[in-house]
N, C-alpha and C positions, 0 to 999 in steps of 0.2 A: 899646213895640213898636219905637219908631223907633231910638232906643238900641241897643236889641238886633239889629237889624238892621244897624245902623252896625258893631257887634263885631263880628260875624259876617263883613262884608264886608274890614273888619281885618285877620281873620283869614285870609281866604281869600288877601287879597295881599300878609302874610305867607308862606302857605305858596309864594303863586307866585312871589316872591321867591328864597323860599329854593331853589325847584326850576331856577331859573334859575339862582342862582350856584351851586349842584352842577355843574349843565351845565357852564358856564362854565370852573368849574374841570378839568373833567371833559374837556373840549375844551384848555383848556390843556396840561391833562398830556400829554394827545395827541399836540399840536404840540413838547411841550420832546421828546418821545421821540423823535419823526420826524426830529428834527434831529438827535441824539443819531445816531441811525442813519445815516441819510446822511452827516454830513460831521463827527462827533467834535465839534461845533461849537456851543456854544449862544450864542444872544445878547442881551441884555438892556436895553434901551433906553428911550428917550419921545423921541417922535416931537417934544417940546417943545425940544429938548434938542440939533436937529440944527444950527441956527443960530446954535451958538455955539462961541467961539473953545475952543480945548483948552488948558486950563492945567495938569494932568500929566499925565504918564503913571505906572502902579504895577503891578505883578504881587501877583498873591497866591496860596497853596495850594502853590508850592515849595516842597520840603525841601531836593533832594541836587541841584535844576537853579538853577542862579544867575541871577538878574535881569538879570543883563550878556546870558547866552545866549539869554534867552528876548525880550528886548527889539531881538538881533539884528536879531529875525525881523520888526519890526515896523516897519511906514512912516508909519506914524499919527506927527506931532510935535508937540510942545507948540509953540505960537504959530498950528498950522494950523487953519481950519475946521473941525469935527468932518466925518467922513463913517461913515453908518454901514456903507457896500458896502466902505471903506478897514477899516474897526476889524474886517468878520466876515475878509476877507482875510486879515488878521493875525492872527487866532485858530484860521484852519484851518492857516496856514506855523506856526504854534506847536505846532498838536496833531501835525505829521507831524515833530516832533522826536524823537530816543532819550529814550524813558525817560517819555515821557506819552503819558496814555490816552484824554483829552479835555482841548479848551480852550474857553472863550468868555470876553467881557467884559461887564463892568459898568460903568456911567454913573452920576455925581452932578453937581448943580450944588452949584459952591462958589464962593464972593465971585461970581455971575455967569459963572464959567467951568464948563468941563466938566473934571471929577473923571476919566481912564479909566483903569478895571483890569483890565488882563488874567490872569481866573483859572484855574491850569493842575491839573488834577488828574491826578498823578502814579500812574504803572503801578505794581502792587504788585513786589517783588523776592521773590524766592526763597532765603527765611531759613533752610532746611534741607531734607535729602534724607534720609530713614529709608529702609530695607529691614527688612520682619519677615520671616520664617521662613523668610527664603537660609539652604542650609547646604552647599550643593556650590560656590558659588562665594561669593569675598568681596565685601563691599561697594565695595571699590576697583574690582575690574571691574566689576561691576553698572553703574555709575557710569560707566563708560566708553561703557556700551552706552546711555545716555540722552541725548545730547549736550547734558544739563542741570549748571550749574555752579550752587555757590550764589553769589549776590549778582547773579545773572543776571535781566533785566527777567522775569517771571513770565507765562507766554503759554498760557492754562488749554488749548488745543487742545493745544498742544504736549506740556504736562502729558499728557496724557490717552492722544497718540499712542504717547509715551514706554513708555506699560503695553504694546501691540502689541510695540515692539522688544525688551521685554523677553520678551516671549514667544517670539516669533521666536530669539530668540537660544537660550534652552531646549529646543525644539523641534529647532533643529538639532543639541543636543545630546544627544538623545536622551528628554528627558523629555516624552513623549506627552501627560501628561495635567496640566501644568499649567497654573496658573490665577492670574491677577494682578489686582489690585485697585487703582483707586486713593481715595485719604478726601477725598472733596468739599467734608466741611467745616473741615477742617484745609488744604485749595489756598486756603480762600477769606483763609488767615492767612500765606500765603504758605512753607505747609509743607508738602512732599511725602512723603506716607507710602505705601509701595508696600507692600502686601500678599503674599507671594508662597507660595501651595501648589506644594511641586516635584513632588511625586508621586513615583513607582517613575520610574527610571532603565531603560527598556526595553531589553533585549537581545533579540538575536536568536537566537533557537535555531537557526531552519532556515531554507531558502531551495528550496523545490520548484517544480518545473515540469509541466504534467499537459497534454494535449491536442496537443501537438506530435509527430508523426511526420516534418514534410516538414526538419525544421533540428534534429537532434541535441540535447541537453540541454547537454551541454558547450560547443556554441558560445553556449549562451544565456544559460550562467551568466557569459562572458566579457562578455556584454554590456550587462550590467546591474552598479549600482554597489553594490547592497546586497548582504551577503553575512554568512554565517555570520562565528563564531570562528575564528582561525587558530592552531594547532600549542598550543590549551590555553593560551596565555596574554595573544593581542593579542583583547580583544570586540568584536564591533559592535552598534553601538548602533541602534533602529529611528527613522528620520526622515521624516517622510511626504514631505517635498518629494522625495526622491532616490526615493524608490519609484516619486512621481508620473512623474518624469523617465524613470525605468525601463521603466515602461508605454509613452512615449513612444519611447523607443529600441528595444523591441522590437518596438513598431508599424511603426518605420522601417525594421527589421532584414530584418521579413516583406515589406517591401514590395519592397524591394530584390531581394528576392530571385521577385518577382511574384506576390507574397499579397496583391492590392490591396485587398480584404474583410475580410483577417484583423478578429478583435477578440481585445483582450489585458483580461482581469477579474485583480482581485486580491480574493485572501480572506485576512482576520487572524485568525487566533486565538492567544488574548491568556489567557497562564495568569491563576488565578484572583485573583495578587496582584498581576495586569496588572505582573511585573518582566521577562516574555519574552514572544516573540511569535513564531510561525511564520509562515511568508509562502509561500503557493501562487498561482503566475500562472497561471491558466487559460487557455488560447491556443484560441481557437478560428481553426484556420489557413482554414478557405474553401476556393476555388477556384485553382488556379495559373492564370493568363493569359498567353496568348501576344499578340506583336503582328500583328496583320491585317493593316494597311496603316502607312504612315509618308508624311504628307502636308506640304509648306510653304506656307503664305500670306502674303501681306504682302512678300513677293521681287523684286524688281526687277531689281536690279544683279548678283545672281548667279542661275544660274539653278539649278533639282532636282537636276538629275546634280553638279554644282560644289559645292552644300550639302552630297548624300548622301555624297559621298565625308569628309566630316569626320564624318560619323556613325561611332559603335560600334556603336548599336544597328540590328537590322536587322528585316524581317518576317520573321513564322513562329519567331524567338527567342522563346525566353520572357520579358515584363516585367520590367526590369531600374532601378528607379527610381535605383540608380547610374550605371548606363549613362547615363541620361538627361540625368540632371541632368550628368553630363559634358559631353554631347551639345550642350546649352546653351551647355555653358560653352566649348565647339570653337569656337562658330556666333557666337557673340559676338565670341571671338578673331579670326574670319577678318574680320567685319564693321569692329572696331573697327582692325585693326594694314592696313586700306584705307582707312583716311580718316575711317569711320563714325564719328563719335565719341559720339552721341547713339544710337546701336543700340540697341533693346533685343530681345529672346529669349523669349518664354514657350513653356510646355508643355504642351498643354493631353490629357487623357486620355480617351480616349470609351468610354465599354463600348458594345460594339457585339453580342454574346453573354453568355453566361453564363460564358464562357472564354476570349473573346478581345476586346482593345481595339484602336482605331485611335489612333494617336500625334500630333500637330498642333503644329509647332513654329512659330510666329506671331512673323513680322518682323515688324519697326517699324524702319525704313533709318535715318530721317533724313537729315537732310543732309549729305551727303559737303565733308568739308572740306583745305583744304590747309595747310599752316605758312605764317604769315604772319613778322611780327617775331619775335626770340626774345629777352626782356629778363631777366636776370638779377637777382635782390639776393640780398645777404645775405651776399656772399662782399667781408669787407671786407679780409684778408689775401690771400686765392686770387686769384690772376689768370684774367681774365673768360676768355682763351683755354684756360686750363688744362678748363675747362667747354664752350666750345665745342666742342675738336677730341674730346674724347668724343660731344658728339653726332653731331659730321661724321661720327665712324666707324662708326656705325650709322645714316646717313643719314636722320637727324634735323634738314633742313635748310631754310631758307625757301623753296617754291615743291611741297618734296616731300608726299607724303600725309601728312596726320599720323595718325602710329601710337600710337590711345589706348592699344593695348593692352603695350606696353614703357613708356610714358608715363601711367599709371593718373591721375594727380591726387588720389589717395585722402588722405588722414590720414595714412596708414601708409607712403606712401611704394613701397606693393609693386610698381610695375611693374620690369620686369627692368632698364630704362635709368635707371631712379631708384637703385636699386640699385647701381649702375655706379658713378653718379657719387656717392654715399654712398663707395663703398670707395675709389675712383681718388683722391677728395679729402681723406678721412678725416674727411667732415663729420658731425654729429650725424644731421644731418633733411637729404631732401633730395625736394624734390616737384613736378612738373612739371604745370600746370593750364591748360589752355586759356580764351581771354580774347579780348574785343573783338566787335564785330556788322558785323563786314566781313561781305558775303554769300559763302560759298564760301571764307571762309578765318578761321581763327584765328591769334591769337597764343598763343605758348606765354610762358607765365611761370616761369620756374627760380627758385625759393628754396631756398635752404640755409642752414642752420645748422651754422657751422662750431664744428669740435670743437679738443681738445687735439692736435692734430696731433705733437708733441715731445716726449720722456720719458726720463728715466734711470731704469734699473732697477737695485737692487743685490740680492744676493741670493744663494743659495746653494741647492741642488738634490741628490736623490736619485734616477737613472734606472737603469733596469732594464739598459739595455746599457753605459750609460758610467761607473757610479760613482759618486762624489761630485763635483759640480760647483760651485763660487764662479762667480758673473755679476758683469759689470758692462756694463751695456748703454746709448749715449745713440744713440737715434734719431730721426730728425726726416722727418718723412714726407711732409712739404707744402713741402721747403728750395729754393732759388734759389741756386745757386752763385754767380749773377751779381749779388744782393741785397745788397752791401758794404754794412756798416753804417756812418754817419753820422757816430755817437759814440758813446761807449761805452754811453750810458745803453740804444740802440737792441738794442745786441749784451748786454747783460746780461741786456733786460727779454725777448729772443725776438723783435724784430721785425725783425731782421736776416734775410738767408739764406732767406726765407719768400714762396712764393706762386707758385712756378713748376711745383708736383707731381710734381718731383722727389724721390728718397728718400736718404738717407744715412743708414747705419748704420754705428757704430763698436765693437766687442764684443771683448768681454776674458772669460777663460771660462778659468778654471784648474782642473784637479780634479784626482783621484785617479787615475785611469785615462787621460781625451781631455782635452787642453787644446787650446783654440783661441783666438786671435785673428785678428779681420778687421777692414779698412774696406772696404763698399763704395757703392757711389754708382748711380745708376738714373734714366738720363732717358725714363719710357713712350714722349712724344711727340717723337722727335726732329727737330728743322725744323720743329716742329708737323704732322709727321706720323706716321701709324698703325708707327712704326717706333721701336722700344726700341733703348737702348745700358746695356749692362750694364759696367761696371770693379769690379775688386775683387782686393785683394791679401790675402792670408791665411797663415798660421802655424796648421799643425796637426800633434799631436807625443799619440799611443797606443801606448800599453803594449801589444804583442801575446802571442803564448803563448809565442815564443821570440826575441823580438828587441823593439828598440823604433824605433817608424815614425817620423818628423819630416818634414812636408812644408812648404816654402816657394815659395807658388806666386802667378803672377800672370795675372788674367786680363780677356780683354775678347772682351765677344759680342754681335751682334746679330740682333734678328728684328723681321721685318715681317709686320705681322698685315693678311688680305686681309677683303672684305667679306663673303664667305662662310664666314667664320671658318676658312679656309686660313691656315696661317703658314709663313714660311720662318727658318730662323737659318744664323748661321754666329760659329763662335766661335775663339777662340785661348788658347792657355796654354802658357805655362812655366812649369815646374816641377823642384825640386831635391827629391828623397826619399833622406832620407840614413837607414839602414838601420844600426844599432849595438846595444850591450848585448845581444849574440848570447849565447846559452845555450850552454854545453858541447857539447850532446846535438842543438844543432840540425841540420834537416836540409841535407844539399847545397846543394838549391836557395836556401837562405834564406843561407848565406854567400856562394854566387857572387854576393849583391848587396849584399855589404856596403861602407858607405862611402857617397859621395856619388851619385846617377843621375841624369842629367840627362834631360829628359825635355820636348819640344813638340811642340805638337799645334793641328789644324785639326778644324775638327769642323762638319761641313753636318747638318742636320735640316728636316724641316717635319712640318707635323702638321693635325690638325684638330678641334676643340671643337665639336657640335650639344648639349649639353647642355642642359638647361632652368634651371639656373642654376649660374654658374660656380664660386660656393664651397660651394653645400650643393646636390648635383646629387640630383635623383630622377628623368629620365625622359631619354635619350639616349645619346648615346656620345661616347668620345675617345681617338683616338689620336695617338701620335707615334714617329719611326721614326728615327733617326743614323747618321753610320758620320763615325768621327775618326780620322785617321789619324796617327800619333804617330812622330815622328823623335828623335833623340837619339841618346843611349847604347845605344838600342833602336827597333830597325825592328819598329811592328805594326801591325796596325787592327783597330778595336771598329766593330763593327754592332751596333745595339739598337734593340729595336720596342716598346713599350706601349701594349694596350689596353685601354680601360675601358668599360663598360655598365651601365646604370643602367635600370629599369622601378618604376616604383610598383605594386605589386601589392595594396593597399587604400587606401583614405582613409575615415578617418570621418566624422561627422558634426560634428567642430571641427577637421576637416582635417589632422590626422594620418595622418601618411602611413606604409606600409609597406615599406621600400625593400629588394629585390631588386641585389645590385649585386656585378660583376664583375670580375675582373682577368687578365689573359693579358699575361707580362713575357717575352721570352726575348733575349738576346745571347752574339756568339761572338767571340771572339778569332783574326783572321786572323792567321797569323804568330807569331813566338814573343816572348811577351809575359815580364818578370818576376811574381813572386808578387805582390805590391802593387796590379799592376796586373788581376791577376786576376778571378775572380767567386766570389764568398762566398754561400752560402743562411744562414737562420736570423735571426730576432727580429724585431722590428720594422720591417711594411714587406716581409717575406719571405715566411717561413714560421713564424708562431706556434707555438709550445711547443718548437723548441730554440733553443736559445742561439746569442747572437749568433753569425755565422761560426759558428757549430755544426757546419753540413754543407758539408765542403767535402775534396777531394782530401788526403790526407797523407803527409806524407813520411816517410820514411827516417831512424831516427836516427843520429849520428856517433858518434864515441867512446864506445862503448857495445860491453858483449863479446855481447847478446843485443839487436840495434837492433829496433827497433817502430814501425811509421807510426803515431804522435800527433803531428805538430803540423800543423795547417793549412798548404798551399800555393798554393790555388786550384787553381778548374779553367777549363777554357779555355770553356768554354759552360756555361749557366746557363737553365734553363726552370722560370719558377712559374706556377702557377693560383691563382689563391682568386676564393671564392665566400663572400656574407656577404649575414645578414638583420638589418635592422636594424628593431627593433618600438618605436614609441612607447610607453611606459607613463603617466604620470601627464601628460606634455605633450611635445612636440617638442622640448624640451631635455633629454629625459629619457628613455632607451632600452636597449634592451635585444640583446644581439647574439649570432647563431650563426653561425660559419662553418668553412668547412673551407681549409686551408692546404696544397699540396700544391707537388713541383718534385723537380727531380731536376737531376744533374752528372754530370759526364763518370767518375765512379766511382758503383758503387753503384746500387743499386735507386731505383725511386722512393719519395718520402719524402711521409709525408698525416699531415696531423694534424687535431684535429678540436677547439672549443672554443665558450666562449661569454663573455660581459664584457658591460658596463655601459658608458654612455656618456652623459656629462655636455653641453653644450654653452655653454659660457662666455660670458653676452652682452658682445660688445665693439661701440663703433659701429659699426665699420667690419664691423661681420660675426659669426656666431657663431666661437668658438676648441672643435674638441672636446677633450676626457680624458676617456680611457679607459682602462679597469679591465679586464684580459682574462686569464682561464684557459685553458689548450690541454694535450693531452695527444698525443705520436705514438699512431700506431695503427698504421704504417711505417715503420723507421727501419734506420740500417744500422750494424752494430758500428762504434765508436767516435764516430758523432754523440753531441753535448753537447745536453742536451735543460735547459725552462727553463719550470714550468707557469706562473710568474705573470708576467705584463710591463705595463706603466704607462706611457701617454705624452700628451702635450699637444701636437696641431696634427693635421693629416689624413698620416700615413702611409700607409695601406691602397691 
């Protein structure tokens, strides 16, 4: 019995033994996981083992990472006391290297020293990329669209994200309903196999609109990006994100228009081999809202009547969430270009009826600041004044209010005085940020990044008015007359001549028809002040219909630009127009000036610029007005007025603008002027769809037994209008134009034409450069005008 007893007891602490080391182990795993987790890092030691000196160090489990690399990382050194808080340190700087997954170390004793290994277990790589059952696109792109390469550290998340892009990509290409896979146990061998069902390539059959009365069908279809087939051969394809955006835009479309309720549904139906799909937007338009009241809070510094007057919107109009959201953008303006620089503007909408809302435009002032220091960088060639006396002239000055709003500080550079100093310097980037915790004042920080300022062009050209044209252009747009170079290396490499923003150009222009040459020179800031001097001597020599022109002329002018954007000029020229290669048949008038004419002249102007911005205007006006009067070989005087108008007639919702914009040209001839000196209608800059000097007075033929007025002689006064829309189409550099061209001469009826063109917008730093692509046809014309349906040009004529 006792025997058996004893077995039994044996046995039982066997078993408890054995349930212990399960634990045990069980508890182990635990802790190597936990660590594992946390810090990549496992670590293996006896606490026997801590008191003794380190006699190596070893790595083990490297293939493609070197011993040298990985031992960088480590400060544990043979001869040092072991430490084990030193040894886990070095195995976690080991695991945050490229290309491992985990690290820890191992301990032995050897002769009495400690043995330590640091073991790196190495990330898998990415030994292949498959595609099955791509068959509209190749595996090259596929490939591109994964930002996975092979032999690339392998990162199963990434892996996996990778199947999304590739869907996304699909999707935006029309295929609705496919579907990607990736093989989990081929990732785990370091082989990506992507799965790909494309499905039917969806088209669009149709694009219907149902439930709208208050906004036309036509304007809806403009506003939305999905869209049928176009003329039987370009498809569209169905993409749900653009739909989605759809829904969105025409949400915004109603609103705008005070459909604050509207809701916008969409229905698919999807033929039966899902390769087309019709699309009907169900518009439930609601209630139109007017505004009730229009309230401001949060106002201090200006008061309701001061605010209201920057409003569009008014009570009793109808909800206008464009209007508004202008309204904002007025109320910010006025806050910000006073000092405010922290202003902010909300809008807030109250339904107050079932029809009408109260409006609540909520200040936030902040604190009004002044210009304190103004520090420059960046301009390592520019001279630091060339940048000041720009801001002097918009009274951008320490002690004055600082104006965020010409002074944005954005990224982008876009307030109008950033602007300025981007084109006046010909810098890349140029951006003005407020800086420092003085109370009641900032400093302004100017950075720029300056551009290529210097360039030769050679080249050769095809224009609509002049022919065939050879260039050869070196202009330098940032030069310093007074900047003598050093040595030669200085004047080779461009670092001569450079930094006073000054302009010099030199052009060589030979062609078929117009040859010109000029040099001229252009100091904006003269004495560093708000005052230009313009020099320039020039050779210009055109083929007329019966003679040929050659002018050699010199000239110098200037103007002072006032702070209300008043300017005055006053300019000078001489000139020799020598008149030859006379036609048989020419008229009278064109031989009484054959031979050399000499020709000086005085010439006063001012004018005045409110524009909203001065190279690509959308919302103001400009005019200018002359009278020169010209002595010589010939006693006469020119009077000449130009105005311009500009109004943004829509903005969308990426701020494309709709621009409205006008022209009123008219000058006379006091006194009896030669033909040269005359006035010309037609082409570019005139009257679109005839031909250059197309419309102009005609003369008399000579030696002729049946004479015929054909050749141009000018007329003594000259009146154009035009009128031009210009529509954004795919982005603000990309447009679309209709205008009409009209004028009239001291002969002849008046002259209208009427057309429409394309218009590119060339990004240069210093500014966009337009070309334009224009059609025109008369619809008014008078026997013998030369008419011209197509013309083509690069820079702003209009």
């Amino acid at each position: 019995m006792l025997g058996k007893k004893i077995k039994v007891q044996k046995s039982k602490i066997k078993i408890v033994e054995s349930l212990r080391d399960d634990f045990l182990n069980f508890a182990f795993c635990i802790l190597i996981f936990a660590i594992l987790s946390l810090g990549q890092v496992c670590v293996f030691a006896d606490s026997a083992v801590d008191a003794k000196v380190i006699g190596s160090i070893e790595t083990a489990g490297n293939r493609s990472i070197s011993s040298t690399r990985i031992l960088s990382k480590v400060q544990s050194r043979a001869g040092q006391l072991f430490d084990p808080t030193t040894a886990a340190e070095d195995a976690k700087r080991i695991a945050q290297l490229s290309g491992v997954e985990y690290s820890y170390y191992n301990t032995a004793v050897v002769e009495n020293k400690i043995q330590l290994v640091f073991v790196v277990v190495e990330k898998n790589i990415v030994r292949s990329i498959v595609f099955i059952g791509n068959r509209k696109y190749k595996t090259k792109t596929l490939r591109k669209k994964l930002g996975i390469k092979t032999a690339d550290y392998l990162d199963p998340i990434s892996a996996e994200s990778a199947t999304k892009a590739l869907i996304e990509f699909y999707l935006k290409k029309g295929f609705a309903f496919v579907q990607v896979s990736l093989d989990s146990e081929q990732l785990r061998k370091g082989k990506l196999i992507y799965t790909i069902d494309e499905g039917p390539r969806v088209k669009i059959k149709s694009v219907k609109f149902s439930g709208n009365s208050a906004i036309k069908t036509r304007v809806l279809k403009r506003a939305v990006k999905t869209k049928k087939k176009k003329f039987f051969l370009f498809s569209r394809y169905y993409v749900e994100q653009d739909v989605t955006k759809d829904v969105v835009g025409l949400q915004n479309l109603y609103q705008k228009r005070g459909f604050l309720n509207a809701g916008i549904a969409v229905k698919r139906q999807f033929s039966p081999d899902k390769r087309q799909v019709g699309l009907t937007f169900t518009i439930d338009e609601g209630r139109l809202f007017t505004v009730e009241k229009i309230v401001f809070s949060g106002n201090e510094h200006f008061d309701e009547k001061t605010l209201g007057r920057e409003l569009k919107l008014e009570a009793g109009q109808v909800y206008s969430e464009q209007k508004a959201g202008s309204d904002v953008r007025r109320l910010l303006k006025l806050y910000r270009e006073n000092g405010f620089i922290e202003a902010r503007v909300e809008r807030n909408v109250k339904f107050v009826s079932e029809t009408s809302v109260n409006v609540e435009f909520e200040v936030a002032e902040g604190q009004r600041f002044r210009i304190g220091r103004i520090n420059i960088t960046g301009n390592k060639q520019t001279q630091d004044k060339v940048i000041r006396r720009v801001l002097d002239e918009y009274d951008f000055q320490p002690g004055r209010w600082y104006n965020a709003d010409i002074a944005r500080g954005d990224a982008a550079g876009s307030g109008y005085l950033e602007k300025l100093i981007r084109r006046t310097t010909y810098a890349e980037s140029a951006r003005i940020t407020p800086s420092g915790q003085m109370p009641n004042q900032k400093d302004a920080q100017v950075s720029i990044t300056e551009g290529q300022t210097g360039s030769v062009m050679l080249g050769a050209g095809v224009a609509s008015d002049s022919g065939v044209i050879g260039q050869f252009v070196y202009e330098q747009r940032n030069f310093d007359i007074s900047d003598y170079p050093k040595s030669f290396r200085e004047f080779i490499t461009g670092r001569a001549f450079r930094g006073a923003g000054q302009s010099l150009r030199i052009s060589l222009q030979p062609g078929t028809v117009v040859s010109q040459y000029s040099v001229s020179f252009t100091e904006p800031y003269l004495k560093n002040k708000p005052v230009s001097l313009n020099v320039a001597v020039s050779s210009y020599e055109r083929w007329r219909e019966s003679y040929n022109e050659n002018r050699a002329k010199g000239y110098v002018g200037f103007e002072k630009r006032y702070k209300n954007r008043w300017r005055k000029s006053i300019g000078f020229r001489a000139e020799n127009v020598d008149v030859g290669d006379i036609e048989f048949d020419a008229p009278k008038e064109i031989r009484d000036v054959k031979g050399g004419n000499a020709l000086v002249g005085v010439r006063l102007g001012t004018g005045r610029d409110i524009t909203d911005d001065k190279f690509n205007p959308g919302a103001g006006y400009s005019f200018n007005a002359s009278y020169e009067q010209v002595g010589g070989d010939y006693t006469f005087g020119v009077l000449r007025g130009t105005y311009r108008w500009y109004k943004t007639l829509y903005e969308d919702l990426a701020e494309r603008k709709t621009i409205l914009s006008t022209k009123l040209h008219a000058a006379t001839v006091i006194g009896d002027a030669p033909p040269f000196e005359k006035f010309y209608a037609g082409g570019q800059g005139s009257i679109r769809g005839f031909d250059y000097w197309g419309v102009s007075t005609r003369g008399l033929q000579t030696n002729v037994t049946n004479p015929e007025r054909k050749d141009p002689i000018g007329s003594d006064w000259i009146f154009l209008a035009n009128t031009e829309l210009t529509v954004p189409l795919v982005s603000e550099s990309f447009a679309i134009l209709f205008f009409v061209d009209s004028g009239a001469i001291d002969s002849g009826n008046y002259r209208v034409a009427v057309g429409t063109g394309i218009q590119i917008l060339l990004p240069q730093w210093f500014g966009p450069v337009p070309m334009r692509f224009e059609l025109a046809a008369p619809v008014m014309k008078e026997e013998g005008d030369e008419t011209q349906v197509f013309s083509f040009s690069v820079g702003r004529l209009f």
